[in-house]
C-alpha positions in Angstrom: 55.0 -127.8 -67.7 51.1 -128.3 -68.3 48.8 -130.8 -67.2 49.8 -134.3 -67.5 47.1 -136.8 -70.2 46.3 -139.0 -67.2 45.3 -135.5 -65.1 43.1 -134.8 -68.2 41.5 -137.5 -68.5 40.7 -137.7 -64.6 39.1 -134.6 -65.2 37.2 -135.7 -68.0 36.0 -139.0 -65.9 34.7 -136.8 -63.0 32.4 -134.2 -65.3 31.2 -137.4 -67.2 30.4 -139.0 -63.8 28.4 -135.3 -62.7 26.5 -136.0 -65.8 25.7 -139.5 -65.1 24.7 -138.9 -61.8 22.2 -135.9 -62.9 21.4 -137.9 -65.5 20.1 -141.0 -62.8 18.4 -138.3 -60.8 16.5 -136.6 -63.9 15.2 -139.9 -65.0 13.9 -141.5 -61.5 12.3 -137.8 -60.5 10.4 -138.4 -64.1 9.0 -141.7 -63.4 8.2 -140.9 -59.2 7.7 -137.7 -59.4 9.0 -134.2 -57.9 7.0 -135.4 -54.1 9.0 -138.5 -54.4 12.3 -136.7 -55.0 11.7 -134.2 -51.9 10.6 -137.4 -49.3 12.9 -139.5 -47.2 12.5 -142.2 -49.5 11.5 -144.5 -46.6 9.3 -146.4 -48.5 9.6 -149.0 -51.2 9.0 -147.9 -54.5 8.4 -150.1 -57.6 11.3 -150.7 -59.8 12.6 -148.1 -62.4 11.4 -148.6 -66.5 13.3 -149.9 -68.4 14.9 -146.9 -69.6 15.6 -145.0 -66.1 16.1 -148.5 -64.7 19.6 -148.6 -67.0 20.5 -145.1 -67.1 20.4 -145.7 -62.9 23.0 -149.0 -63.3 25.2 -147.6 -65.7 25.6 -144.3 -62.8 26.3 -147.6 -60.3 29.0 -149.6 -62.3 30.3 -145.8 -62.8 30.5 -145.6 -59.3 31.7 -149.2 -58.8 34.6 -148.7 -60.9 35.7 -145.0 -61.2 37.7 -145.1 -57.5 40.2 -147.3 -59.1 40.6 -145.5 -61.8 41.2 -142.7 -60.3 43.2 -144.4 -57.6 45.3 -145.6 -60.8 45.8 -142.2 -62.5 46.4 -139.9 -59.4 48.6 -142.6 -58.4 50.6 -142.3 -61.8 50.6 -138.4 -61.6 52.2 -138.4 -58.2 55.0 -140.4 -58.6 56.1 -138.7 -62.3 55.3 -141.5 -64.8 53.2 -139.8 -66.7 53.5 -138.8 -70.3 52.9 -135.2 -70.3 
């Protein structure tokens, strides 16, 4: 039978997601700083560069909006109207 497209591309959305999120990670521990990445953050720190600042929202609206697509596609794969 083989995996169904939707299946697929769930996949697909959860590696790219790892990679955003080690993505995020990489670019704020470059900016604070390894000390800052092992702390308990309890402390403000100034806002992210420009760069890290929008590599760190695009990981958030990932996260805002990936739960429904997944919602959406396991949704589809469980109840057969899929097209593989």
């Amino acid at each position: 039978m083989g995996i169904s497209f939707e299946a697929c591309m769930l996949a697909a959305a959860i590696v790219w997601g790892f990679v955003q999120l080690v993505a995020a990670a990489q670019a704020a521990n470059v900016q604070y700083g390894l000390k800052w990445a092992a702390s308990p953050r309890d402390i403000e720190m100034p806002p992210l560069n420009p760069v890290p600042g929008r590599i760190n929202r695009n990981f958030r609206n990932y996260m805002e909006t990936f739960p429904f697509f997944a919602a959406a596609t396991s949704s589809l794969s469980l109840q057969a109207f899929t097209t593989g």
